[in-house]
C-alpha positions in Angstrom: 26.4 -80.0 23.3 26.3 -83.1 21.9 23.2 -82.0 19.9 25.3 -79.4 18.5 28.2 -81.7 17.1 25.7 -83.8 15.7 24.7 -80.6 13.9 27.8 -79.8 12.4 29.2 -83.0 11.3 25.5 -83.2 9.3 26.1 -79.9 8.0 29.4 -80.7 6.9 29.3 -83.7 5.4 26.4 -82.2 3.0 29.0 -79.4 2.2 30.0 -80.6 -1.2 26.0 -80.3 -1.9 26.3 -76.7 -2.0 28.1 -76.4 -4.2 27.4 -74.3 -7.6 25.9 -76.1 -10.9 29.1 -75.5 -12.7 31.2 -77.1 -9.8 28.5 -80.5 -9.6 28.6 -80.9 -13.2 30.9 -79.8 -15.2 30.4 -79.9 -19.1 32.3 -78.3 -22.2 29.9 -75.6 -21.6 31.0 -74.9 -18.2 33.9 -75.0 -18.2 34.8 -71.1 -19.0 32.3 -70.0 -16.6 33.6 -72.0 -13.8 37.3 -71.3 -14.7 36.7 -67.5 -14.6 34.5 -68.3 -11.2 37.8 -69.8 -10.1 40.2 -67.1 -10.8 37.5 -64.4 -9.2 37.6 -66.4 -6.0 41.2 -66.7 -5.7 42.1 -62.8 -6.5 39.2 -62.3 -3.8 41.0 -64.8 -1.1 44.4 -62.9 -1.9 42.8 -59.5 -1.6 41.0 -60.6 1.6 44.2 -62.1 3.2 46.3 -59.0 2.3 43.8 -56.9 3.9 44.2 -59.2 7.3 48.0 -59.3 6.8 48.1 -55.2 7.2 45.4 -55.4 9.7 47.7 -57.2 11.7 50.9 -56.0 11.0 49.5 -52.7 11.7 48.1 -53.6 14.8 52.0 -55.8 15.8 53.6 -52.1 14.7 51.1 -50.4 17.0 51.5 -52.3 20.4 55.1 -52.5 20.0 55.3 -48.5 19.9 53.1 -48.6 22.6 55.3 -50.6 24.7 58.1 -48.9 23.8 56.5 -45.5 24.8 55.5 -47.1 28.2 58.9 -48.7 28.7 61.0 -45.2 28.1 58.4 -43.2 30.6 59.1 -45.9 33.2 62.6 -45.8 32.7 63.0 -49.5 32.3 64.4 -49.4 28.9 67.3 -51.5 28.1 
């Protein structure tokens, strides 16, 4: 376990090392590229946590009709 923390503190700690050329060095050059690599990550986050918002609202909508169903068959509706 402890192994394993050991591990992940390494790993991130070298994160910003990862990153991109444009993002390590940035020059006039650059700069477009990583401005338009910026804006294509952030419409890809929104789109990703729009997709998980319905995901979950859909599955909320779902196991409250559920219970409801399950509640009026038992009779124990309010």
């Amino acid at each position: 376990m402890r192994s394993l923390a050991t591990l992940m503190v390494i790993l991130l700690l070298n994160a910003p090392a990862w990153a991109c050329a444009g993002c390590r060095v940035m020059t006039k050059d650059s700069e477009a590229t990583t401005v338009m690599a910026g804006a294509a990550f952030s419409s890809g986050v929104v789109v990703m946590l729009v997709f998980l918002f319905a995901l979950c609202s859909g599955l909320g909508w779902f196991v409250m009709k559920t219970i409801k169903a399950v509640d009026a068959g038992h009779g124990s509706a309010r």
